[in-house]
C-alpha positions as CSV (number, residue, x, y, z in Angstrom):
1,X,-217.1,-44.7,-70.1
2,X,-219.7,-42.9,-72.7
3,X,-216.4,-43.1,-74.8
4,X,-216.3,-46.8,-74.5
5,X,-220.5,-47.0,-75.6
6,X,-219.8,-45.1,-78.4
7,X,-216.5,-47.2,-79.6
8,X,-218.6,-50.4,-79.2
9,X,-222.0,-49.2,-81.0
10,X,-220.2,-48.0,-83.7
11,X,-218.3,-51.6,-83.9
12,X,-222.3,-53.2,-84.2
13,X,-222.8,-50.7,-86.6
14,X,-219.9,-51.3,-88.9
15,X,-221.2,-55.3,-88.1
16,X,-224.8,-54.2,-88.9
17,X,-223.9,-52.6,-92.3
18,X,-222.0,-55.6,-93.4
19,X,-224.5,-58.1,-92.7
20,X,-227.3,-56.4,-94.0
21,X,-225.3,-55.4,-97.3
22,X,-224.6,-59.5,-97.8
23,X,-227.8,-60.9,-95.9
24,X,-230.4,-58.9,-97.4
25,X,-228.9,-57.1,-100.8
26,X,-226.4,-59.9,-102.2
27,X,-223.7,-57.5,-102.2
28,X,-225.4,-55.5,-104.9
29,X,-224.8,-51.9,-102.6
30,X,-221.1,-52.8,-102.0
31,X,-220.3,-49.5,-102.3
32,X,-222.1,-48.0,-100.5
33,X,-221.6,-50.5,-97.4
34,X,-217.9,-49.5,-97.8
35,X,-218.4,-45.8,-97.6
36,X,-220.7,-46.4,-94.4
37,X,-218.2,-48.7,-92.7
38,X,-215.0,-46.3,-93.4
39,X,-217.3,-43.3,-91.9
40,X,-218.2,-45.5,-88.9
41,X,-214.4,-46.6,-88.6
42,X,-213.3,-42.7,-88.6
43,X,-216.3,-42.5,-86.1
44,X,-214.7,-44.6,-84.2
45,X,-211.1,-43.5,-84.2
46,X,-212.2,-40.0,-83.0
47,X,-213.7,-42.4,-79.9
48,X,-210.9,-43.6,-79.4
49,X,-208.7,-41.1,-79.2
50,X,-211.1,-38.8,-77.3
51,X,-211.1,-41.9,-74.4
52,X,-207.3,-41.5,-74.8
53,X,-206.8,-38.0,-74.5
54,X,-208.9,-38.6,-71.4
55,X,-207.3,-41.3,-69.9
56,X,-203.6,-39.6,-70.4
57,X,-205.3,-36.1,-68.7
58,X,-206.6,-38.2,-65.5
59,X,-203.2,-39.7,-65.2
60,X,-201.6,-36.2,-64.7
């Protein structure tokens, strides 16, 4: 489950990052909002496969 939290807070963040880069800077920091949302995406993936790995060890 803390897998789960983490997979889904980093999806706001990714959310966050974009809507503040639009909202409040016009897109002037695009850059930089695209280098934060790939970290947070690779964040994510290693979520996702740690829940995984979990998931296919409790099966066995």
């Amino acid at each position: 489950m803390n897998q789960l939290k983490g997979l889904y807070i980093s999806l706001i963040l990714i959310m966050f990052v974009n809507l503040a880069n639009f909202s409040f800077f016009d897109g002037d920091y695009s850059g930089i909002a695209t280098m934060l949302t790939v970290i947070l995406f690779i964040i994510a993936t290693l979520f996702y496969i740690n829940a995984s790995h979990r998931m296919k060890d409790a099966g066995q």
